[in-house]
Phi, psi and omega in degrees: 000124149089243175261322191311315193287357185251347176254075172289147199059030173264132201278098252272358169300321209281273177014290163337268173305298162347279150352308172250003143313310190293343222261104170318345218249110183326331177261023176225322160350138198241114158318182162308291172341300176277328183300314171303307200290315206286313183267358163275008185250312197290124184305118187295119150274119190220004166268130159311154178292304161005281155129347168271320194278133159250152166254131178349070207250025164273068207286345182290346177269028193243161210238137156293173172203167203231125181245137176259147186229124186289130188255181190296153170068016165326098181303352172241033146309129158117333168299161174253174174295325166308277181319317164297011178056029203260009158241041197252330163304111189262164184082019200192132166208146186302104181252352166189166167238132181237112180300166178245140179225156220250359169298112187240153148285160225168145186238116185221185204245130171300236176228340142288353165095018177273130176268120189223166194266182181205174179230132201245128183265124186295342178285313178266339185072009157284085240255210195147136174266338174294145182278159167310201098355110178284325185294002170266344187274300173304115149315134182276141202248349179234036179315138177237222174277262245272012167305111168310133175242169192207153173281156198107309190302132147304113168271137165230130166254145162308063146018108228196345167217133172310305212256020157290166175233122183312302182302352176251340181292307159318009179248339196269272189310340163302318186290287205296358186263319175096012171321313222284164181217154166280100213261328182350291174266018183264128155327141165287343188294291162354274163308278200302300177306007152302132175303327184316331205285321170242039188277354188223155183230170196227139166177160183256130226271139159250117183246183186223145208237108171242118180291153175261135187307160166284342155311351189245001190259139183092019192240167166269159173269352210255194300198171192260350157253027129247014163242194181238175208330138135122323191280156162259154182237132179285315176073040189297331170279006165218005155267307197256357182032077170218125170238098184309108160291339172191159162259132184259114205262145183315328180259011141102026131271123206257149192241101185289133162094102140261104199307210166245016171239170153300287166341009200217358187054031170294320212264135188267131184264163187260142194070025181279199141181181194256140212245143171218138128329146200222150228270142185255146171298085183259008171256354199051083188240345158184218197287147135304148205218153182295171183252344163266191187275126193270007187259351178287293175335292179318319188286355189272263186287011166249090193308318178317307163318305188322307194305313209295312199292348154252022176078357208274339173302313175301332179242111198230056166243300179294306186303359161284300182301314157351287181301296179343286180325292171346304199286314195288359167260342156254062168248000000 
């Protein structure tokens, strides 16, 4: 009912306050008073409702990273990531797409005087209380080559060497976009009014932290043709459509950008655990929302879900060789 049923997964502390912030009606409206009373009392959230995910809070230890944001009338809307060659780029990897969508979310009070959310199109100012499409919406969280870009849509890459210079990776990544301009005769008044000019966003990703099952240890994350001999492969990104941003290692070194081999720092230790990216806010127009699934996440750390979802339930000769592999690595 009312805002607490439209904001799901919002904590229920934060609820709380909202809620008597919000509150029309002047003798229930909440003061100096309740606010103070509410935050020595109201529980920090820092668990997902789930009750696996956390969040991050060493955001200072996080690698820049980078968003192209494709404009309108983008002349390679319809191309893939493969033709444009963009993983082809060293120093940098594709960690997500956020579609564009002209729907912004919004709270605005119905005719009951209830504040509920609603959705407002930023092309038109024309608003609607039913949510949009979602499928025009959901970020691709496992971009590959043939993932489609369209103008509008947010690229983000990963920062993947310390010693890259941001300004040249963006010069780099402009050129495969077809972004770059002849900056030569142009005016400053211009030159600041270029799209190249806001075509990027520079920001350090907010992530959520989840351990890896012990079922999961000794595996690579990618496919059955990276790992190698004694190992298992999770294949997460295209079973469980999860893209690790980084593993976070038992002794509380983390390994960023992680490929799908061990060589590539892929491969999962027993006590490691996982880093996701959370989809970014590039007008800061609301909540940032994960970019995987919290029922994928789940399909992860609950081996029966685990089993199904990699066929193993069904084969109870590989959930042996499975298990072995587990084992052979603390032998």
């Amino acid at each position: 009912e009312g805002i607490r049923g439209s904001m799901h997964g919002v904590h229920h502390d934060i609820m709380d306050a909202l809620e008597g912030l919000l509150c029309l009606d002047p003798t229930r409206r909440w003061g100096p008073d309740q606010v103070i009373q509410w935050a020595s009392s109201a529980e920090a959230p820092h668990a997902f409702p789930c009750g696996e995910l956390n969040t991050w809070p060493y955001s200072e230890e996080c690698p820049q990273a980078i968003g192209a944001r494709l404009p309108k009338g983008w002349a390679r809307s319809g191309e893939t990531i493969g033709s444009l060659d963009l993983m082809r780029i060293g120093g940098v990897q594709i960690i997500l797409v956020d579609r564009y969508c002209e729907w912004q979310k919004s709270y605005m009070v119905d005719a009951e005087e209830q504040v509920e959310t609603a959705y407002e199109n930023t092309d038109t100012q024309a608003w609607k209380w039913q949510p949009p499409a979602m499928s025009a919406r959901e970020p691709v969280a496992t971009p590959n080559a043939s993932t489609v870009l369209r103008e509008g849509d947010v690229i983000y890459f990963g920062v993947n060497s310390h010693s890259s210079c941001t300004e040249s990776l963006k010069a780099v990544i402009s050129e495969h976009l077809g972004l770059a301009e002849d900056l030569m005769d142009m005016t400053p008044v211009s030159l600041a009014r270029s799209p190249s000019q806001t075509a990027f966003l520079e920001f350090f990703p907010e992530l959520v932290y989840f351990q890896f099952p012990p079922h999961c240890a000794n595996a690579v994350l990618g496919q059955h043709c990276h790992k190698s001999v004694g190992q298992n492969a999770l294949n997460l990104r295209s079973v469980f459509g999860i893209n690790v941003a980084a593993i976070v290692r038992r002794d509380g070194s983390v390994s960023w950008w992680p490929g799908a081999t061990e060589a590539q720092g892929g491969l999962v230790r027993s006590g490691d655990g996982a880093l996701i990216c959370k989809v970014p806010q590039w007008e800061c127009t609301g909540s940032s929302i994960l970019s995987a699934s919290v029922d994928d996440i789940r399909d992860v750390l609950d081996v029966s879900r685990f089993k199904q979802r990699l066929g193993l339930d069904a084969d109870s000769v590989a959930w042996r060789i499975w298990q072995h592999n587990v084992k052979g690595m603390h032998r």
